[in-house]
C-alpha positions, -999 to 999 in steps of 0.1 A, spaced: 35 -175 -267 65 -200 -265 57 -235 -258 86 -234 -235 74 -208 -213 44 -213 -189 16 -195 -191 8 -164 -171 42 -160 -166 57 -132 -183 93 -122 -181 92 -96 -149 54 -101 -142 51 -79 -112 67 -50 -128 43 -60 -163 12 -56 -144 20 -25 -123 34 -3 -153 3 -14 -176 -25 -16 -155 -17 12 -126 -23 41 -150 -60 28 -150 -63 16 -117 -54 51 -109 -82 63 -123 -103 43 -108 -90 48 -72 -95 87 -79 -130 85 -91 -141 59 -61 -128 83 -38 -140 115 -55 -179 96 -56 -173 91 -16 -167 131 -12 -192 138 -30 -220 121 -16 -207 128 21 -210 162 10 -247 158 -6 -279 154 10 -271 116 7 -250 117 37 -270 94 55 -274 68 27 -231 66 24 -229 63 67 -258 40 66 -243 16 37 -209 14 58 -224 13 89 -250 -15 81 -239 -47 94 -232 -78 76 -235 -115 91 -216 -146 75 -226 -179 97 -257 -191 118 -262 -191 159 -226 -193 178 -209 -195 151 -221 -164 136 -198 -136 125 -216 -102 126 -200 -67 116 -204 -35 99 -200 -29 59 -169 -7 70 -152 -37 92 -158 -67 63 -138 -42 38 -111 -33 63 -104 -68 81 -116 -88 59 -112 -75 18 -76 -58 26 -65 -92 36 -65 -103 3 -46 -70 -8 -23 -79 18 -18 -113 3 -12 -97 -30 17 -79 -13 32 -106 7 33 -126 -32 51 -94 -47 75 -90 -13 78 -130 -18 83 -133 -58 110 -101 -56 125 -119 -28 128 -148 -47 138 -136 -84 133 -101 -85 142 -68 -76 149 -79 -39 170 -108 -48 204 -91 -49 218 -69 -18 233 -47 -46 198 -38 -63 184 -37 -24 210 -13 -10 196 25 -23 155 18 -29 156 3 3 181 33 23 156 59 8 125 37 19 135 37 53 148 73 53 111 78 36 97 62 74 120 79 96 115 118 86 80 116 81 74 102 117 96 127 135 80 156 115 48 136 128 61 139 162 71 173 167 40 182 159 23 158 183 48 153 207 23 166 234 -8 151 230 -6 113 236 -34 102 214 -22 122 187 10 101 188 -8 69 182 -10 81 142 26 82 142 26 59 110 3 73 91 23 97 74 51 70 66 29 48 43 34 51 4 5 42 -20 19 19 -46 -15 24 -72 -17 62 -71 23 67 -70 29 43 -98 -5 55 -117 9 90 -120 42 73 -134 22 55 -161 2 86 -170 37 104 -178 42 72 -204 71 65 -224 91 94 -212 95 86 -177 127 56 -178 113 21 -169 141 20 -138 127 50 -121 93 33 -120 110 2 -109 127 21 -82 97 37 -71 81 -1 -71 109 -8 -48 105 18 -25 67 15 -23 74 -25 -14 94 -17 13 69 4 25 43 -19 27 71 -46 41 76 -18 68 41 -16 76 30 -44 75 57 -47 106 47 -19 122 7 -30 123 23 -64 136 42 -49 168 21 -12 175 -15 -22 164 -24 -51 182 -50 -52 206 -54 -76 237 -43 -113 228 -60 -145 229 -45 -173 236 -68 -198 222 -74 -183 189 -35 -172 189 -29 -216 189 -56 -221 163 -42 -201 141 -5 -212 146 -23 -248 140 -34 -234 107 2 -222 103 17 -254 110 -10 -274 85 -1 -244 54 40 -254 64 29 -293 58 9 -289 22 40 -271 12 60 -295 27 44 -323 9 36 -306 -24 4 -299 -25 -9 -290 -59 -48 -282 -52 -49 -242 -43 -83 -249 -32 -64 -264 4 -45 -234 10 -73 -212 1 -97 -232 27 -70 -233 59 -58 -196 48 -99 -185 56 -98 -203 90 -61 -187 99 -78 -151 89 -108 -157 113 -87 -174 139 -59 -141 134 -94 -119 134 -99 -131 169 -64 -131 185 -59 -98 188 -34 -94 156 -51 -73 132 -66 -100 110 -47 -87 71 -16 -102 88 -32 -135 81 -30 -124 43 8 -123 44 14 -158 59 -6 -171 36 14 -157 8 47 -168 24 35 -203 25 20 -203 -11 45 -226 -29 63 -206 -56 68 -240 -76 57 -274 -70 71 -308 -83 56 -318 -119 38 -285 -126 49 -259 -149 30 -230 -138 39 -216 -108 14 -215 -81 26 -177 -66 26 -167 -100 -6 -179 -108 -24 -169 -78 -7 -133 -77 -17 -129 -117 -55 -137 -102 -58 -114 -74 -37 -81 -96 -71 -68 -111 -95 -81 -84 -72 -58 -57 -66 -29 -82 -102 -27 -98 -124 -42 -72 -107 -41 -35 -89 -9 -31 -112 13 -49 -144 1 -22 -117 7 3 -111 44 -11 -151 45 -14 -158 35 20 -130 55 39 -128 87 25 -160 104 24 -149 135 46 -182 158 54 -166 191 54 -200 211 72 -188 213 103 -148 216 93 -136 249 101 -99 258 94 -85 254 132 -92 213 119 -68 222 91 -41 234 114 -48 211 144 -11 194 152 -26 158 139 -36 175 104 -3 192 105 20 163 111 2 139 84 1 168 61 35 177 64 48 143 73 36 130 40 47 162 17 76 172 31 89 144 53 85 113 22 104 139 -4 133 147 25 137 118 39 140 97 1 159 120 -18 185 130 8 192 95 15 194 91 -18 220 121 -25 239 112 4 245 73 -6 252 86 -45 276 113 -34 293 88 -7 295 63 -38 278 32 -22 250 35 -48 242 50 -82 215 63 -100 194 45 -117 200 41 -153 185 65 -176 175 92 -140 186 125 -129 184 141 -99 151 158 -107 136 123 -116 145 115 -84 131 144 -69 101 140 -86 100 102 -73 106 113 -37 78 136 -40 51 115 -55 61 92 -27 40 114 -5 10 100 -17 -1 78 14 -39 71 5 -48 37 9 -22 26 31 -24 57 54 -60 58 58 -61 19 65 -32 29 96 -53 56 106 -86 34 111 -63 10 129 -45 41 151 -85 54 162 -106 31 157 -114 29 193 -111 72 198 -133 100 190 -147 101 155 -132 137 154 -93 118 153 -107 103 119 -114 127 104 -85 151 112 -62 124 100 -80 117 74 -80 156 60 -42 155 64 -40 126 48 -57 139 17 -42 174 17 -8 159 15 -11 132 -9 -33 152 -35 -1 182 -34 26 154 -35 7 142 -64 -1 177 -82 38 185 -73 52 156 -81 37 152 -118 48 183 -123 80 181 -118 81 146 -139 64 161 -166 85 192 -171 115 169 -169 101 152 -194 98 182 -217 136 194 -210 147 162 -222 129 167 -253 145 201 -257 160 222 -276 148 198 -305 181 190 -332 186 212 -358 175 202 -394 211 214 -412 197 200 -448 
C-alpha cells in the first residue's frame, strides 16, 4: 500500500467491493433462501414459523421493546442495510458515479423507466382489486447482490462499465424506494416520537457540524433516532439513511475517511450476514396448499410479469430511445445485447421486493404474502436464468470465430 493513500480506501471502493465480493454473496443469498424453501416444505414447518414467529425482548418494564424474530430482522437489521445504501447513494454522490449529470443522465433514464413499466404492468393487472394495488412497488425494486452476483459469475468477459451501469441503475432503485416507503408506507404518525427523532436529527447535524471524530456518538444517537423513527409511524430503515447522510465523509485532521471506513465495515456484515437471514426468514413459501389459480391470481401476475417483462421494457427502451435520440451513449466496451441482458437481470427484485411486499401486507391476509411472494420468486429466478443466458452467449460470440493461425 502507498503511504500516501489511506487505508481502506481503495481507488473506486464501492465498485471494488461489489464486483469482488457479489459473486459470493450471491451464493450465499441463493442457498439461504433455497434452506428456507426447503424446510417450509419439510416436516420442519413448524420449527422455521416458530423461530420467526418467536418473540424477542431488548429492555426491562416500560421501557421494554418486545417483537417477533421476523420484525427485529425487518425493522430493525435492514436498517443497517439501508445505511449501507444511503453511504453508497452518499459516497457516488459525492465522488462517484453520481457526481456528474453526464454519467447520471442514461443509468438513471432507464432506472426510472425500469419503475414506471413494471408498476403499470402491475396495475393493469390489479387495477380492480384495491388491496391488490397496495403491492404496486413490488415489482419495481432491483436486487443489487443477486443482479450484480450473476454479473461476477460471467467474470472477465462481461466489460467492467456494464457492471458499473447496472450498479447505477440498481442505486437508483433503492434511492427510488427508499422514497417510495417514505411517502406510500407509512402508517399513522406520532407526533411525540416524530420530535424525538428530529431532536436526534438535529444533535447528528451538530457532531458533524463540530467535527466529531468518535463514530461511537453517531452510532449511539443513530440507535435512539431508529427507535424514535420505529415509533412515529415512518417505517423505522428510513432511520438508516439519515444516519448515513449525516456520517461525515471527511473530518478535519484525520486521514481515513469516516463514510469510507464505516461503509468498508458494514459491506460483508450486510452481504454475508444481514441479507441472507432476511432471504432465510422471508422466503420459505409452503407450497401444500398452492394450487395453480395462486399462480395466475392478478397479484402473482402483475409481480411476475412486472418484474420479467416490465424491468427489461422499461430499461432497455429507454435506453434505445435516449442512444438513438443521441443524448446518451453506450457504455464503453457494450452492445445492445449486453444491454438487453442487463435490463433483464434487472428483473431480479428479491430482497428489495419481498421487504415492499411485507411492508404493502403486513396488516392483510397472510394469503396476499404469499401470492406476492410466489410472483416475486417466479419472476426473479426467470430474469436471472434469462438474463445469464443471454450474457453468457454474448460472451461466447465475442470470442468467436477464433483468428486464424496463417503460420
Amino acid at each position: 500500500m502507498s503511504k500516501d493513500k489511506a487505508p481502506l480506501e481503495p481507488a473506486n471502493p464501492v465498485i471494488s467491493q461489489y464486483i469482488h465480493n457479489e459473486a459470493f454473496a450471491g451464493i450465499v443469498l441463493i442457498f439461504a433462501s433455497a434452506c428456507a424453501f426447503a424446510i417450509a416444505n419439510s416436516p420442519w414447518l413448524y420449527l422455521y414459523q416458530g423461530l420467526i414467529e418467536s418473540n424477542f425482548s431488548i429492555g426491562f418494564n416500560d421501557l421494554k421493546l418486545s417483537k417477533p424474530i421476523l420484525h427485529w430482522v425487518n425493522d430493525g437489521l435492514m436498517a443497517i442495510y439501508f445505511m449501507l445504501i444511503g453511504l453508497e447513494l452518499k459516497r457516488e454522490m459525492l465522488n462517484g458515479e453520481l457526481s456528474k449529470p453526464s454519467q447520471i443522465l442514461l443509468p438513471g433514464a432507464a432506472a426510472l423507466g425500469g419503475i414506471i413499466v413494471p408498476a403499470f404492468i402491475f396495475y393493469a393487472f390489479n387495477s380492480q382489486h384495491s388491496l391488490s394495488l397496495k403491492g404496486w412497488a413490488i415489482p419495481t425494486a432491483t436486487d443489487i447482490a443477486f443482479s450484480l452476483g450473476i454479473l461476477a459469475l460471467l467474470g472477465k468477459r462481461i466489460p467492467s462499465s456494464l457492471k458499473i451501469f447496472l450498479m447505477t441503475i440498481a442505486i437508483f432503485d433503492d434511492f427510488a424506494a427508499i422514497l417510495i416507503i417514505a411517502i406510500f408506507y407509512t402508517g399513522n404518525l406520532s407526533t411525540l416520537s416524530l420530535t424525538l427523532a428530529s431532536i436526534a436529527i438535529a444533535l447528528l447535524i451538530l457532531c458533524n457540524y463540530l467535527n466529531v471524530k468518535a463514530l461511537s456518538v453517531y452510532f449511539f444517537i443513530g440507535t435512539l433516532l431508529w427507535f424514535f423513527v420505529l415509533k412515529s409511524g415512518v417505517h423505522a430503515t428510513l432511520a438508516g439513511v439519515i444516519l448515513a447522510f449525516i456520517i461525515p465523509n471527511t473530518i478535519k485532521g484525520e486521514a481515513i475517511s469516516p463514510l469510507h471506513t464505516i461503509e468498508y465495515k458494514l459491506q460483508p456484515w450486510v452481504s454475508f450476514f444481514i441479507i441472507p437471514l432476511f432471504a432465510f426468514t422471508n422466503s420459505g413459501i409452503n407450497f401444500k396448499d398452492i394450487s395453480l389459480n395462486d399462480f395466475l391470481n392478478p397479484l402473482t401476475l402483475g409481480i411476475t410479469l412486472g418484474l420479467f417483462l416490465g424491468k427489461q421494457i422499461g430499461i432497455f427502451g429507454t435506453t434505445f430511445l435516449l442512444v438513438k435520440l443521441k443524448m446518451a451513449t453506450l457504455p464503453q466496451k457494450t452492445n445492445w445485447r449486453h444491454i438487453y441482458g442487463v435490463a433483464v437481470l434487472a428483473g431480479i427484485g428479491f430482497t428489495m421486493s419481498l421487504f415492499i411486499s411485507s411492508l404493502a401486507f403486513e396488516h392483510y391476509h397472510r394469503d396476499f404474502t404469499i401470492l406476492s411472494r410466489i410472483g416475486i420468486l417466479g419472476g426473479s429466478l426467470v430474469s436471472a436464468i434469462l438474463g445469464y443466458f443471454i450474457l453468457k452467449t454474448n460472451s461466447l460470440y465475442r470470442e468467436y470465430p477464433p483468428k486464424m493461425n496463417l503460420s
